[in-house]
C-alpha positions in Angstrom: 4.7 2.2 -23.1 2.9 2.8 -19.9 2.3 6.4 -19.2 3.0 8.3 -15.9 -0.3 9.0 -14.0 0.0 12.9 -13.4 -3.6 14.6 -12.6 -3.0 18.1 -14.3 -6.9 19.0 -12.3 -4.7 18.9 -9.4 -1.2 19.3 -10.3 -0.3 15.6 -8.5 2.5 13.2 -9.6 0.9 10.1 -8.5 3.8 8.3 -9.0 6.2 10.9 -6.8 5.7 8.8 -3.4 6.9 5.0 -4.5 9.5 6.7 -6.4 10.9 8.0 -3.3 10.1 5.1 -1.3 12.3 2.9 -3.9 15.0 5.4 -3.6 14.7 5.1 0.3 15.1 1.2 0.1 18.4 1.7 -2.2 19.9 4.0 -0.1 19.6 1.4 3.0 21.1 -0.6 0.7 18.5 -3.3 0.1 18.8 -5.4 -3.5 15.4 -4.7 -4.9 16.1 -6.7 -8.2 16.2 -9.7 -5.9 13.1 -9.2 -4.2 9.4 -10.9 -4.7 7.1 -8.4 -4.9 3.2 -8.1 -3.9 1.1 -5.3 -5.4 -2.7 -5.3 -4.0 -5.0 -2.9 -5.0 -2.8 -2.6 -8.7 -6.0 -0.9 -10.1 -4.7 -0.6 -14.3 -1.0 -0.5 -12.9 -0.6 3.5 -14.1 -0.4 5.1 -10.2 3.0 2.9 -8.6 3.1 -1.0 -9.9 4.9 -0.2 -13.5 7.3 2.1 -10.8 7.2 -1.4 -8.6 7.7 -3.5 -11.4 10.9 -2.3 -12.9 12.7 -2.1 -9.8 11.8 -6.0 -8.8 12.9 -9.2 -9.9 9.2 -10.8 -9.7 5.5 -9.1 -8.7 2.2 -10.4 -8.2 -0.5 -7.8 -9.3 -3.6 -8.3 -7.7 -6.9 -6.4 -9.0 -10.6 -7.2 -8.4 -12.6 -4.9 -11.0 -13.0 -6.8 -14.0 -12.4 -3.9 -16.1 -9.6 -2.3 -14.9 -7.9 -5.7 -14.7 -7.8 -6.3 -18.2 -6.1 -2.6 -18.6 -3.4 -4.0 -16.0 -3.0 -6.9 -18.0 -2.9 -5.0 -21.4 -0.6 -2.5 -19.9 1.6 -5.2 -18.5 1.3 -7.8 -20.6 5.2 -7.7 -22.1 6.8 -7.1 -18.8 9.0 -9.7 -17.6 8.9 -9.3 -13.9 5.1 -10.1 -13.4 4.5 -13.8 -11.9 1.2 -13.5 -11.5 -1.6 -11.1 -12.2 -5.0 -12.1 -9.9 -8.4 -11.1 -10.9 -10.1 -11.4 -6.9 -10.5 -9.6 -4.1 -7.1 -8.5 -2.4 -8.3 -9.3 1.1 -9.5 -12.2 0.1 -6.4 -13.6 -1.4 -4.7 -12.2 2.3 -7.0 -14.6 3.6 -6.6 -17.3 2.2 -4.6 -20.2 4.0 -1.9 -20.6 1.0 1.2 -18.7 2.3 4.0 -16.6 -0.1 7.0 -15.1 1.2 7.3 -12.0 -0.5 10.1 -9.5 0.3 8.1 -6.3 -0.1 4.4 -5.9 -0.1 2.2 -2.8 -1.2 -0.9 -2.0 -0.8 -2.3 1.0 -2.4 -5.7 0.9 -1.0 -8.7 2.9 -2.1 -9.6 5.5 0.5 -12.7 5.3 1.9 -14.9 2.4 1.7 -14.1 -0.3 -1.0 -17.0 -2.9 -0.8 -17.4 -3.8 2.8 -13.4 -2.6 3.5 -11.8 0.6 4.6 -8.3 1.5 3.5 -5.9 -1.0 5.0 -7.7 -1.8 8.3 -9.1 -5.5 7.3 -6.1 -6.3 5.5 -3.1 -5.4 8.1 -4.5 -8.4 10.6 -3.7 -11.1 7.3 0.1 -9.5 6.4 1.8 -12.2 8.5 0.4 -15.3 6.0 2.2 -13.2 3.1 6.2 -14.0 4.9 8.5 -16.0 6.4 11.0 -14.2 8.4 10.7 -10.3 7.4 9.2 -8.5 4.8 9.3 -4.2 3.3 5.7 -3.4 4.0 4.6 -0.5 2.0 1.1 1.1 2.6 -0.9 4.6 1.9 -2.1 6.3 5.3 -4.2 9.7 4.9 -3.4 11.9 8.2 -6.3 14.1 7.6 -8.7 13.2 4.9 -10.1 15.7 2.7 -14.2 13.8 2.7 -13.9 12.4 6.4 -17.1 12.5 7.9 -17.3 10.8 11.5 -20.9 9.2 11.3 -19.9 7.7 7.8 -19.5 4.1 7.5 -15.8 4.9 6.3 -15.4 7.4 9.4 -16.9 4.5 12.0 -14.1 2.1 10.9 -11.2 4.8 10.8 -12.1 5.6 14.1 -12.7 2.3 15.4 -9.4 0.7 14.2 -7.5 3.9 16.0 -9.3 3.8 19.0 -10.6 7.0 18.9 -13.8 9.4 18.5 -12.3 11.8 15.8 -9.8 10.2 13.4 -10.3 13.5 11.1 -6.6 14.7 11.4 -3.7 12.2 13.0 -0.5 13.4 13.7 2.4 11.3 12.2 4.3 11.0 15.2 0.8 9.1 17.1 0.5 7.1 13.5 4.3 5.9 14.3 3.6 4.8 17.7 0.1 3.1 17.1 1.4 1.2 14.1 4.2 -0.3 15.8 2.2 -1.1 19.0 -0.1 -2.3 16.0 2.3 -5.1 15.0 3.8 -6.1 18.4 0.8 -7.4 19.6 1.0 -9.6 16.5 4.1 -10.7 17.8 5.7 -9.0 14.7 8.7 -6.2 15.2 8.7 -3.1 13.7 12.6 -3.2 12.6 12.4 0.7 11.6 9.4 2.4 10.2 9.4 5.8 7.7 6.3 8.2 6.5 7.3 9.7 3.1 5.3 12.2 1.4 3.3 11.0 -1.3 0.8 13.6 -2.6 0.9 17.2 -2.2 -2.9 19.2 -2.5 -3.1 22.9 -2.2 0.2 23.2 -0.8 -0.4 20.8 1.8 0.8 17.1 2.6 -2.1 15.3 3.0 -1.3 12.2 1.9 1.7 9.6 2.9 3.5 6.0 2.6 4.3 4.5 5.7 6.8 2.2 5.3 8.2 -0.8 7.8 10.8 -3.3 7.9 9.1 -6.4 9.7 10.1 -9.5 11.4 8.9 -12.4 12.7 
């Protein structure tokens, strides 16, 4: 049995935003039991990929801590829908030359630096090795970070990826537009695109999922 991640220090379902994502997918009437799954980032599984993997025919759980990755296993060790769990580097494997075609792909990706990567700015550029035609991408996207600082290494890359001199606080509507342009010039349509809300802190959204229906 794998336990819902709720932080009672800040009163935060961490599994309210993919829960709400899924039921956005149902409701357009997508088949998600016959979908091939990608979860980077799956840390021990506890925060969205148990969520992921119930709702999915087959997921491949990617994790690079050594640690944490034998929780994941442990923790999903008797479900049925994982293919594949990966011990490595999540960007790496986005790298690499072998292609998968995987009908939805999230990426839960730490905030702030993780080794020499910021949230999902080195690994958007890689997406297109990871499908065919079209593919649900699902990613986290802080609007206004509670620990921004501009002259941090984290805060250089935010702003450099947007194009901009202050990244502490983006409004959704500019997120929209940039992401789309974001994919176009990858030669990649944005097919529809929604923010949901994903965590709630002091009475304040702070934290979404963006998600996009892409083709080739």
């Amino acid at each position: 049995m794998i336990d819902i991640y709720y932080d009672t220090d800040y009163d935060i379902d961490r599994t309210y935003g993919i829960r709400k994502v899924l039921e956005m997918l149902k409701d357009k009437d997508y088949d998600l039991k016959e979908f091939y799954a990608l979860d980077a980032f799956s840390g021990d599984g506890t925060f969205c990929t148990f969520v992921i993997a119930d709702e999915v025919n087959q997921i491949d759980c990617i994790e690079k801590d050594e640690i944490i990755f034998k929780k994941l296993v442990d923790n999903f060790s008797s479900k049925n829908s994982v293919n594949e769990f990966l011990n490595m580097d999540a960007i790496q494997y986005l790298k690499d030359a072998r292609t998968k075609n995987y009908d939805l792909i999230h990426m839960d990706a730490p905030l702030g630096m993780y080794g020499s990567y910021a949230e999902y700015f080195d690994a958007l550029p890689h997406i297109t090795r990871m499908f065919d035609d079209e593919t649900i991408l699902i990613h986290d996207i802080v609007s206004k970070p509670y620990t921004y600082d501009s002259d941090s290494e984290w805060g250089k890359k935010r702003n450099e990826f947007y194009g901009l001199d202050d990244c502490s606080t983006l409004d959704l509507d500019f997120i929209k537009e940039f992401h789309i342009s974001y994919f176009k010039n990858m030669n990649i349509d944005v097919e529809w695109l929604e923010i949901i809300p994903r965590e709630m802190y002091k009475d304040e959204v702070y934290f979404h999922y963006i998600v996009y229906k892409l083709r080739k």
